[in-house]
C-alpha positions in Angstrom: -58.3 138.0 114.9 -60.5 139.9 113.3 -59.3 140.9 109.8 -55.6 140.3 108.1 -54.9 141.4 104.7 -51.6 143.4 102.8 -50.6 146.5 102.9 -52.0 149.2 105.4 -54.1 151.5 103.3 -57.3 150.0 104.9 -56.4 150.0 108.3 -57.2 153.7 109.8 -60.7 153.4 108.3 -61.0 149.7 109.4 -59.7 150.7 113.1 -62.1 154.0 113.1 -64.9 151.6 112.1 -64.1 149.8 115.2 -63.6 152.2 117.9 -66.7 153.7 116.9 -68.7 150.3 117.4 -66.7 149.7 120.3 -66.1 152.9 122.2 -64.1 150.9 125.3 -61.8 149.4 123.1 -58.4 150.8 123.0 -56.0 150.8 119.4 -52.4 150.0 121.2 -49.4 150.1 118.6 -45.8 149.1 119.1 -44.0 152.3 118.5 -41.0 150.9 116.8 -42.9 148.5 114.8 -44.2 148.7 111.4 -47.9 149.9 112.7 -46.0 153.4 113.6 -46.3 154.6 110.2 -49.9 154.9 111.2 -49.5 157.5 113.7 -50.1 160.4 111.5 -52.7 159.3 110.0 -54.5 158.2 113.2 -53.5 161.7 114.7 -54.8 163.5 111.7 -58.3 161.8 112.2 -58.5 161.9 116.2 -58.2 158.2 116.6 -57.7 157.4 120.1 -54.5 155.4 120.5 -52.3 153.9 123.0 -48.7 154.1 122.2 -45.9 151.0 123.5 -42.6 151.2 124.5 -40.0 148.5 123.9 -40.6 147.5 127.6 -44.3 147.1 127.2 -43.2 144.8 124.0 -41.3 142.9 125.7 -43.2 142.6 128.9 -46.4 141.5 126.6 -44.3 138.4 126.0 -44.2 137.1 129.3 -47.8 137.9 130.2 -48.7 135.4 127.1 -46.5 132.9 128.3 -47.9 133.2 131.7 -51.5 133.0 130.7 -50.5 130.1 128.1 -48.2 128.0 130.6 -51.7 128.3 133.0 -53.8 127.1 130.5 -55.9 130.3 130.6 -54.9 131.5 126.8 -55.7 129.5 123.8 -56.4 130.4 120.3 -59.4 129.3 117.6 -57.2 127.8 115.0 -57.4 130.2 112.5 -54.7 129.6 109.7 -52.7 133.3 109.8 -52.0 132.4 113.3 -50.5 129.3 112.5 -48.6 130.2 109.6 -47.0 133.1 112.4 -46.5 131.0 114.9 -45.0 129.0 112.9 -42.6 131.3 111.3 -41.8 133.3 114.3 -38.8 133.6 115.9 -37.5 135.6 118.9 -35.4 138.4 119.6 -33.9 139.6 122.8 -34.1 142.8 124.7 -32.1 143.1 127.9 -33.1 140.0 129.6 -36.6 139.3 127.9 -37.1 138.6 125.1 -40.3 139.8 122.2 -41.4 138.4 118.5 -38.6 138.9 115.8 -40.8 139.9 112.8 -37.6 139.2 110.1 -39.3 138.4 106.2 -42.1 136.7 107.9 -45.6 138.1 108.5 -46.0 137.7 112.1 -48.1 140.6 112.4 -51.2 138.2 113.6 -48.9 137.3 116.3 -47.8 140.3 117.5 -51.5 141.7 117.5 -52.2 139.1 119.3 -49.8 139.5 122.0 -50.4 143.1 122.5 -53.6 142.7 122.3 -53.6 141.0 125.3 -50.9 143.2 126.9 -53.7 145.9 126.4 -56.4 144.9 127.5 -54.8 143.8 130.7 -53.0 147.0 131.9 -55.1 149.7 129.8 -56.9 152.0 132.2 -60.4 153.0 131.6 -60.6 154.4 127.8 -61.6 157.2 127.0 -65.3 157.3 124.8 -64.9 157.4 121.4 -67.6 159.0 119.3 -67.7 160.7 115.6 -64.1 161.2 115.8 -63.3 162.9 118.8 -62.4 161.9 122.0 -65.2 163.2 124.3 
């Protein structure tokens, strides 16, 4: 995790910041999760991003469990991903099952999950530079 903080004003800039740094990253965002109200904003500045279905949510579930359960996934012990972990709860769709967000701020969880989602079944991104997508 790289940065967690309140609210959502900072994180277009923050993300841009990133992609630029990192032009093979890829931004993915759960499209019925809170980071959707993002989209316009990230459309407005050209920000490369990977939209997620429900199924990709939910799939992103059992490839953590998967890599955890085979001892290939840990994590550093940093305190917001205790506290989610902690707090987190789970809620079905169809027969799997993804992170229930409820009044908890699990949103180092999640991003951790897709996160790793991502960068397993992301093709090839495309480069990222100034602002445009070359």
């Amino acid at each position: 995790m790289i940065r967690h903080d309140h609210g959502t004003g900072w994180v277009v800039e923050f993300v841009q910041g990133l992609l630029q740094r990192h032009p093979k990253s890829t931004l993915s965002i759960d499209t019925v999760g809170g980071a959707a109200s993002l989209l316009p904003e990230l459309d407005r500045r050209r920000v490369p991003h990977r939209l997620l279905a429900t199924a990709d949510v939910a799939r992103s579930m059992g490839l953590l469990l998967d890599r955890i359960n085979a001892g290939q996934l840990r994590h550093r012990d940093q305190l917001a991903l205790n506290v989610a972990l902690a707090s987190a709860d789970k809620r079905r769709i169809g027969d799997k099952w993804a992170w229930a967000r409820g009044d908890s701020d699990i949103t180092p969880l999640v991003s951790a999950t897709l996160a790793l989602w991502s960068l397993e079944t992301t093709p090839e991104p495309k480069r990222y530079r100034m602002g445009l997508i070359a």
